[in-house]
Structure formats: structure tokens, C-alpha cells
C-alpha positions, 0 to 999 in steps of 0.5 A: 500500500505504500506505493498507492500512498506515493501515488495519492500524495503526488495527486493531491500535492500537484492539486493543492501544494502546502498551503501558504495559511497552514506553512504561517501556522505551524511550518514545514517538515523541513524547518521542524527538521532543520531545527532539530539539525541545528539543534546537535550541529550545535551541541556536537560539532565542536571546534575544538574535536579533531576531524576523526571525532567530529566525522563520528559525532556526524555519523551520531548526528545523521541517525538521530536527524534520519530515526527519530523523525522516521519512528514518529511517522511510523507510530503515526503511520500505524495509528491512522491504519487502523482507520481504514479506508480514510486512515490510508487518504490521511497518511497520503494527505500527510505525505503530501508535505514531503513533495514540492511540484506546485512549489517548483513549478511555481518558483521556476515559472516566477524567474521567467516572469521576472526576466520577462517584465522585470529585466536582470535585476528582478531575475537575479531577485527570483533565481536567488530563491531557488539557487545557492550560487551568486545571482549578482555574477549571473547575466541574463542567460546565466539566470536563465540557466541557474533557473532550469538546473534548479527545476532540473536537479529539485525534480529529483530530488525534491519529487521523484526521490520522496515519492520513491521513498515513500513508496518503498517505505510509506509515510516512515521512508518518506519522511527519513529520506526528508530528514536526511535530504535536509541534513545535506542540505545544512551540514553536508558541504565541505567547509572547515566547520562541515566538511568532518562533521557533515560527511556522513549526511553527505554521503548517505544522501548521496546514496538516497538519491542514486535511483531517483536520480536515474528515474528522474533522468529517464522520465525526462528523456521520456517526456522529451517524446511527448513535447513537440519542441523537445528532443528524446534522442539528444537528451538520451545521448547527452545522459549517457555522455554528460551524466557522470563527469558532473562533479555530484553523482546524482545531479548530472542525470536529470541535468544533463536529460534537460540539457540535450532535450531542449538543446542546453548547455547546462551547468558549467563554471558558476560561483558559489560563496565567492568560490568558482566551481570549474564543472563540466557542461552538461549538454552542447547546445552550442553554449547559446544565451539561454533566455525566458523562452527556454525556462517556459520549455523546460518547465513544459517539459517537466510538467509532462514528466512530473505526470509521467511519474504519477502515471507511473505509480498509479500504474505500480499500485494497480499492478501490485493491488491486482497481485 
């Protein structure tokens, strides 16, 4: 049943999103987790400790962030299965909050409005809600790029990776893979105060996101088929000759299938902090000026990728139900 709970919260959340009214009540999952995070960054990761301790007090810290929010959700779980049937649309209702396909739609679609009506500075505005990297380094065709990485890259990790989880593990796999996905986000960098003590919640998440990064990946090589201004072919040719020379293991999948699909190139040099990052394009696309048309592209093309994974779960749950 768990997989037709992924498929009901991916219903429900590309209807309905997480409500800005229920956010200003009580907050989202990931700030309840990021609170817990910071909470034992706080307490463990001394200064003073030396790499070897402060890599083992992570590895303390990345079961507390990833069990204790999972063992809440399984008492929860177990509770409202004794409801059924409304205790199963309960536990999908509940799910809901570890998706976020209204939200990215959203986020992305508002840098192509900003570009459009606003110029640079509103689109480097907009693109700074959704990226890391320095929005006042960004050109136009910088922001547009930042902009389709992030719908790209969030695709998978923000939708296709909870709603696998959740379908391998119900509400409980959803919400450890929430957890540990924010520990990343937070702690998982290699800076001198995180780069010991953040290594396991960088490594494990990592690992969490290898399927999803693939399934993300061929959804969009698959959506290519469907969109009349996408290319299937070089999307699948730039997955096989991109992917892994990206310097994460997992964001070069679904980057480098956006990138040959509607003939990018993507990724590249980009500054971080200050800091250069020398990675490598994803895709050829002849290095053209990416501008707000290619953003709306590519936010077609995951729409129609974002129904093919709710298809596909839908699909799963009927077969494994019949079974």
C-alpha cells in the first residue's frame, strides 16, 4: 500500500501544494527538521574535536536527524491504519508535505516572469530563491540557466526521490529520506566547520538519491517524446555522455536529460560563496544565451514528466493491488 500512498500524495500535492495559511501556522517538515539539525550541529560539532571525532559525532548526528523523525511517522503511520479506508487518504494527505511540484513549478515559472517584465535585476531577485550560487555574477542567460538546473536537479530530488521513498517505505521512508535530504542540505558541504562533521549526511544522501536520480533522468528523456519542441534522442545521448563527469553523482542525470532535450548547455563554471566551481557542461547546445523562452520549455517539459511519474505509480499500485 505504500506505493498507492506515493501515488495519492503526488495527486493531491500537484492539486493543492502546502498551503501558504497552514506553512504561517505551524511550518514545514523541513524547518521542524532543520531545527532539530541545528539543534546537535550545535551541541556536537565542536571546534575544538579533531576531524576523526567530529566525522563520528556526524555519523551520531545523521541517525538521530534520519530515526527519530522516521519512528514518529511510523507510530503515526500505524495509528491512522487502523482507520481504514480514510486512515490510508490521511497518511497520503500527510505525505503530501514531503513533495514540492506546485512549489517548483511555481518558483521556476516566477524567474521567467521576472526576466520577462522585470529585466536582470528582478531575475537575479527570483533565481536567488531557488539557487545557492551568486545571482549578482549571473547575466541574463546565466539566470536563465541557474533557473532550469534548479527545476532540473529539485525534480529529483525534491519529487521523484520522496515519492520513491515513500513508496518503498510509506509515510516512515518518506519522511527519513526528508530528514536526511535536509541534513545535506545544512551540514553536508565541505567547509572547515562541515566538511568532518557533515560527511556522513553527505554521503548517505548521496546514496538516497542514486535511483531517483536515474528515474528522474529517464522520465525526462521520456517526456522529451511527448513535447513537440523537445528532443528524446539528444537528451538520451547527452545522459549517457554528460551524466557522470558532473562533479555530484546524482545531479548530472536529470541535468544533463534537460540539457540535450531542449538543446542546453547546462551547468558549467558558476560561483558559489565567492568560490568558482570549474564543472563540466552538461549538454552542447552550442553554449547559446539561454533566455525566458527556454525556462517556459523546460518547465513544459517537466510538467509532462512530473505526470509521467504519477502515471507511473498509479500504474505500480494497480499492478501490485491486482497481485
Amino acid at each position: 500500500m505504500s506505493v498507492l500512498i506515493a501515488f495519492l500524495s503526488l495527486a493531491i500535492e500537484l492539486a493543492l501544494g502546502y498551503p501558504d495559511w497552514l506553512f504561517r501556522a505551524i511550518g514545514h517538515p523541513v524547518t521542524w527538521f532543520g531545527r532539530l539539525i541545528s539543534f546537535l550541529d550545535l551541541r556536537l560539532n565542536r571546534a575544538a574535536d579533531s576531524d576523526v571525532q567530529r566525522r563520528r559525532r556526524g555519523v551520531v548526528a545523521l541517525l538521530i536527524i534520519v530515526l527519530l523523525p522516521a519512528v514518529i511517522a511510523l507510530g503515526i503511520e500505524i495509528a491512522l491504519w487502523r482507520m481504514l479506508p480514510a486512515g490510508l487518504v490521511i497518511t497520503a494527505i500527510l505525505a503530501t508535505a514531503l513533495l514540492s511540484q506546485k512549489s517548483l513549478y511555481e518558483h521556476v515559472e516566477a524567474v521567467a516572469d521576472a526576466l520577462e517584465t522585470g529585466g536582470l535585476a528582478m531575475g537575479r531577485i527570483a533565481v536567488s530563491q531557488i539557487v545557492g550560487r551568486d545571482p549578482e555574477r549571473l547575466d541574463k542567460a546565466g539566470v536563465g540557466r541557474a533557473a532550469i538546473e534548479s527545476l532540473a536537479e529539485n525534480f529529483s530530488d525534491g519529487i521523484v526521490a520522496p515519492a520513491f521513498w515513500i513508496g518503498v517505505g510509506g509515510l516512515p521512508g518518506g519522511v527519513a529520506y526528508k530528514a536526511a535530504n535536509t541534513a545535506d542540505s545544512m551540514i553536508g558541504h565541505r567547509t572547515p566547520r562541515h566538511e568532518a562533521f557533515g560527511w556522513a549526511a553527505a554521503r548517505f544522501d548521496d546514496l538516497i538519491n542514486l535511483p531517483a536520480s536515474r528515474l528522474t533522468a529517464l522520465l525526462i528523456v521520456l517526456a522529451a517524446f511527448l513535447v513537440r519542441d523537445a528532443d528524446a534522442g539528444n537528451a538520451w545521448r547527452a545522459v549517457w555522455r554528460d551524466a557522470r563527469k558532473h562533479r555530484s553523482p546524482n545531479a548530472g542525470w536529470p541535468e544533463a536529460a534537460m540539457a540535450g532535450a531542449l538543446g542546453l548547455a547546462l551547468a558549467g563554471p558558476r560561483s558559489y560563496g565567492g568560490v568558482m566551481v570549474d564543472d563540466v557542461f552538461m549538454g552542447e547546445g552550442g553554449r547559446r544565451e539561454v533566455d525566458s523562452l527556454d525556462i517556459r520549455r523546460a518547465l513544459k517539459l517537466y510538467r509532462v514528466a512530473d505526470y509521467l511519474l504519477i502515471g507511473l505509480f498509479g500504474l505500480v499500485a494497480v499492478v501490485v493491488i491486482v497481485a
